[in-house]
Residue frames relative to the residue before (quaternion, step in Angstrom):
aa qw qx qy qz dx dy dz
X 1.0000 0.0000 0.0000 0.0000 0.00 0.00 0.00
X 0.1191 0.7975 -0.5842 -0.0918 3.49 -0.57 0.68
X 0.8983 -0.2703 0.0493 0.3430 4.00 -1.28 0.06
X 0.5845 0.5112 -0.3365 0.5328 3.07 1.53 -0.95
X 0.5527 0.6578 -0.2339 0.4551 3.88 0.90 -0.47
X 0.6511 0.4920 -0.1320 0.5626 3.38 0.99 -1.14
X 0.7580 0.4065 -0.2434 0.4482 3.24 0.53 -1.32
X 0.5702 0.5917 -0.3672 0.4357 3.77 1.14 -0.83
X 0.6923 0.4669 -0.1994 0.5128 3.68 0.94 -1.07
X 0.6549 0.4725 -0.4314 0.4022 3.53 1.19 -0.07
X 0.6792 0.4478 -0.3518 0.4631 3.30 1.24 -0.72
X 0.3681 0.7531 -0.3081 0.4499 3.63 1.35 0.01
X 0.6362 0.6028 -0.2204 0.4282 3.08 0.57 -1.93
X 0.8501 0.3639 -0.0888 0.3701 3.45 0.61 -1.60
X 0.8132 -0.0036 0.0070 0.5819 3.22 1.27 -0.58
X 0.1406 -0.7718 0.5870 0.2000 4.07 0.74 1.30
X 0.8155 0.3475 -0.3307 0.3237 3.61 0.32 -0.28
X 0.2506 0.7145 -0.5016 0.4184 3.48 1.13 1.57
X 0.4028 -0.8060 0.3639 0.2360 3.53 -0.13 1.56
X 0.6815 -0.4982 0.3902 0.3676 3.51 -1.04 0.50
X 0.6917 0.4024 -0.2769 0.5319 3.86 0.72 -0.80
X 0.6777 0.2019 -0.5368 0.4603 3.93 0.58 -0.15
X 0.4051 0.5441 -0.6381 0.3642 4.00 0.82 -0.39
X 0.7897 0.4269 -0.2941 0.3280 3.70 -0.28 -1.59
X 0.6953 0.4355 -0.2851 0.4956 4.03 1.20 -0.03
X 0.4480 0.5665 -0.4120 0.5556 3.05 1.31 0.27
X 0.8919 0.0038 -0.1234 0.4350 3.47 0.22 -1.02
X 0.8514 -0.4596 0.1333 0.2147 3.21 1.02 0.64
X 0.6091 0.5866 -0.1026 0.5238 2.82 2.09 -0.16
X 0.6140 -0.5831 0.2893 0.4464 3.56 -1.16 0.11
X 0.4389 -0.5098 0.4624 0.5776 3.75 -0.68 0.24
X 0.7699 0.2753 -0.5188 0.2497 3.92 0.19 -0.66
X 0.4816 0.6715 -0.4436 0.3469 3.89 0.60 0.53
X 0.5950 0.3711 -0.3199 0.6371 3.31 1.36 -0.63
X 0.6356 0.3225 -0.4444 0.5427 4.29 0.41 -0.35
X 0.5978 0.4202 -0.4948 0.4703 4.01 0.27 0.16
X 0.6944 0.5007 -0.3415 0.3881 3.42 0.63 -0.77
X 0.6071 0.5527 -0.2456 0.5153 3.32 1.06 -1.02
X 0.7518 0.2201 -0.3075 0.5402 3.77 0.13 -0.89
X 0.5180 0.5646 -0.4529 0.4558 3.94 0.76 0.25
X 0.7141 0.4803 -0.1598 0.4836 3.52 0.95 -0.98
X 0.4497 0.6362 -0.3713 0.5052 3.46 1.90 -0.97
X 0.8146 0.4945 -0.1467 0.2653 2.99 0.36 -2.00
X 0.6194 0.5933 -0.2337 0.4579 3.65 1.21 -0.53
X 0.4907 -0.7154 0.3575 0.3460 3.06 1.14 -0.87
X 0.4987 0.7374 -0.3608 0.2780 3.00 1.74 -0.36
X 0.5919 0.3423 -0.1775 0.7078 3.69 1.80 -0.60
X 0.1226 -0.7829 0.6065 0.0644 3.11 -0.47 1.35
X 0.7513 -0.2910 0.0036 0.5924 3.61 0.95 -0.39
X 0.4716 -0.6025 0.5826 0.2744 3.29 -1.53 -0.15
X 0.0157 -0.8090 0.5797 -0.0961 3.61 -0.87 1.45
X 0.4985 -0.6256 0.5333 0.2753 3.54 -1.60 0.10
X 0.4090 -0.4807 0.7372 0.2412 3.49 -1.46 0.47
X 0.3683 0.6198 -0.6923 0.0308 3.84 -1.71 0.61
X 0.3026 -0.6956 0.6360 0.1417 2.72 -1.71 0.58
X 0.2443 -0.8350 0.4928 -0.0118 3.57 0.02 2.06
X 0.3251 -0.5809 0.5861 0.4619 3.74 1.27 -0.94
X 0.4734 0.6669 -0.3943 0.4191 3.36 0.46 0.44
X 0.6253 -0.6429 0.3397 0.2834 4.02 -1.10 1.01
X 0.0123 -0.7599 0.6203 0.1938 3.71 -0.09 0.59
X 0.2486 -0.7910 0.5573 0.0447 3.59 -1.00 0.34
X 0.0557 0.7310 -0.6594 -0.1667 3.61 -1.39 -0.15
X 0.0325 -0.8375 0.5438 0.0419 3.35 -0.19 1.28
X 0.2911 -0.7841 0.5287 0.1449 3.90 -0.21 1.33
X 0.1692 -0.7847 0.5802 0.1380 3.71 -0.71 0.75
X 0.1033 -0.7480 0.6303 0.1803 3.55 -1.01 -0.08
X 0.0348 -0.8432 0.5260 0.1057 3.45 -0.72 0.50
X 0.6475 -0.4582 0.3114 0.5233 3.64 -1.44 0.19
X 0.8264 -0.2531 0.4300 0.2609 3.60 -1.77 0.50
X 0.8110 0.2698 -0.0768 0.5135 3.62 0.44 -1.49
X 0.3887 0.7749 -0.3622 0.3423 3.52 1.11 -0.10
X 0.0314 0.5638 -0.8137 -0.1379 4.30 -0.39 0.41
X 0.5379 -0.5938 0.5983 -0.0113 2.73 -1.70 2.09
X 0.6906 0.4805 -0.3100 0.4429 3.62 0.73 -0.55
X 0.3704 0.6035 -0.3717 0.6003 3.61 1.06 0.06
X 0.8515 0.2940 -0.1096 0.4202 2.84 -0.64 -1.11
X 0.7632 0.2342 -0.3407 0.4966 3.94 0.36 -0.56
X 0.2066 0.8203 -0.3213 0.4255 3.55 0.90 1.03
X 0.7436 0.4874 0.0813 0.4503 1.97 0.51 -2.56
X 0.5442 0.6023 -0.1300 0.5694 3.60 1.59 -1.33
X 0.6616 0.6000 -0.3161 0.3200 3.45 0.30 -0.87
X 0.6477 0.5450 -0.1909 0.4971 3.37 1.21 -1.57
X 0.6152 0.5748 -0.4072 0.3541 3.64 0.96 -0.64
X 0.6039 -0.6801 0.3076 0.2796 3.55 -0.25 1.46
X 0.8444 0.1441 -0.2869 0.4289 4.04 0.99 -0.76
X 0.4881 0.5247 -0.5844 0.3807 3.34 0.91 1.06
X 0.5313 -0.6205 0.5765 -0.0171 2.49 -1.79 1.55
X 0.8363 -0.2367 0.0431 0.4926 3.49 0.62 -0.44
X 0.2216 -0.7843 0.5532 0.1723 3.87 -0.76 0.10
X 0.0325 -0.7332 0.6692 0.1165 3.19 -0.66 1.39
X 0.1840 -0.6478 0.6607 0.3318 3.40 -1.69 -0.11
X 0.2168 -0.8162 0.5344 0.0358 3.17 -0.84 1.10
X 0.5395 -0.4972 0.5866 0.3431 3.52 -1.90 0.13
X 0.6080 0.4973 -0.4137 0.4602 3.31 -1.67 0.09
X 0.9026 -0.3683 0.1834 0.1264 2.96 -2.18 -0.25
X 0.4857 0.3150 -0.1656 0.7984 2.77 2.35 -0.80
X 0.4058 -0.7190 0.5511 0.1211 2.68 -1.94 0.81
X 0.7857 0.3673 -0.0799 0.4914 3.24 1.46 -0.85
X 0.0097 0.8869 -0.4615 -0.0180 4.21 -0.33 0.18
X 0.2041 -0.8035 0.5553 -0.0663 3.28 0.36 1.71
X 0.1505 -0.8394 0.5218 -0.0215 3.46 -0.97 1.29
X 0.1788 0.9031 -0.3791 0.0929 3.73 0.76 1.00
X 0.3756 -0.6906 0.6021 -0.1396 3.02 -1.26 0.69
X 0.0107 0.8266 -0.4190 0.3757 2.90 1.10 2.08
X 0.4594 -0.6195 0.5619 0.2990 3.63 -1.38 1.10
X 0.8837 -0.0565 0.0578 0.4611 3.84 -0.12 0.23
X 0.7475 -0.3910 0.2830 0.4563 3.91 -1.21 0.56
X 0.7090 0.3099 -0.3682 0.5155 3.90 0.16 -1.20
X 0.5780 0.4981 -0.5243 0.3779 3.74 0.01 -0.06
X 0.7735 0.4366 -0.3199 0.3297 2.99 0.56 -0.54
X 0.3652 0.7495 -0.2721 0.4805 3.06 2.15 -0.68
X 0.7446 0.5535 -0.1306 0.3495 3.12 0.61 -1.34
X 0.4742 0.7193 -0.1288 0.4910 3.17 1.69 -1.02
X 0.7654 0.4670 0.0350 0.4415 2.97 0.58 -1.99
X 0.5580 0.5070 -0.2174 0.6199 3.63 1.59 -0.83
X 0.5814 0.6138 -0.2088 0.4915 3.54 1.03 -1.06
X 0.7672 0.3053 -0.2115 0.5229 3.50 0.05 -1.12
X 0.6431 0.3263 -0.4661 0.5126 4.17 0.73 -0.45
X 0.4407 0.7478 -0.3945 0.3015 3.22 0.28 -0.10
X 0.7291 0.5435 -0.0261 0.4152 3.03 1.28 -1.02
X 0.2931 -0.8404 0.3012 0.3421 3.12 0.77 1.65
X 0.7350 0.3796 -0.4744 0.3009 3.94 0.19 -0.24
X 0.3917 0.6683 -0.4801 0.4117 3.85 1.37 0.24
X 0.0781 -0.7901 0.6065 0.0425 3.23 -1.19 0.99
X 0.7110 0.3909 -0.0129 0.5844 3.27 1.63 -0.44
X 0.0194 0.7654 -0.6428 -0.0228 3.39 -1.42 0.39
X 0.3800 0.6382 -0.6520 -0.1523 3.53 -1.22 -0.18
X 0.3560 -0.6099 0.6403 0.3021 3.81 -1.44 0.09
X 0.0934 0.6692 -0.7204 -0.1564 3.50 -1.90 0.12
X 0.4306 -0.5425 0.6309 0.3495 3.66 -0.74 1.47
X 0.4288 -0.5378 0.7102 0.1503 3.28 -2.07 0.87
X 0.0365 -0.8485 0.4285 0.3085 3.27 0.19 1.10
X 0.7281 0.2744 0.0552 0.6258 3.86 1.50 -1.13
X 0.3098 0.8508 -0.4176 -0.0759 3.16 -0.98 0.23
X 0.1855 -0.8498 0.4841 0.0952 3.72 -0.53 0.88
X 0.5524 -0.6344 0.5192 0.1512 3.40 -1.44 0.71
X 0.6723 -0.6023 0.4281 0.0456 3.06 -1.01 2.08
């Protein structure tokens, strides 16, 4: 990956649905260099997909998991992934291992969520933080 790459994924970052011809006037290039770059970047894996920012009035969450010692964390946030209001799954350093990012119609959903993930016999841990605000990078 080199700068022109970076820079294509920054304007990305903010808006995936920024056409290829103002990306390629921005930095100077051809629009087909930024669509090579993109379906090159598709293809690698390095874009895994292209999503939306919204504000639904709905409960954003971060619901931090901990799990047992013997546990392969990737399994299991997987397993999380499929669960219709998570938005993303981070594995993380530190005390928690896991950091579920959802995006729930109302508090008990999220409850539910949260019931959901202890559930899970290799969880040893929970906590939640309500998203209280949030702006774009």
């Amino acid at each position: 990956m080199d700068e022109i790459d970076r820079q294509i994924l920054d304007v990305l970052r903010r808006d995936a649905r920024t056409p290829y011809t103002e990306i390629a006037d921005e930095l100077g290039v051809s629009e087909g260099t930024v669509r090579n770059r993109v379906d090159r970047l598709q293809e690698e894996g390095t874009i895994e997909r292209f999503t939306i920012a919204t504000r639904t009035g709905n409960v954003k969450a971060m619901i931090e998991v901990s799990v047992a010692v013997d546990v392969d964390t990737h399994d299991v946030g997987e397993r999380m992934a499929d669960w219709n209001e998570v938005d993303f799954v981070w594995q993380v350093s530190g005390e928690l291992d896991i950091v579920l990012v959802v995006d729930a119609a109302d508090t008990q959903r999220v409850n539910e969520l949260i019931t959901r993930a202890r559930e899970q016999e290799e969880v040893v841990n929970t906590k939640t933080r309500l998203i209280l605000d949030e702006r774009l990078g």
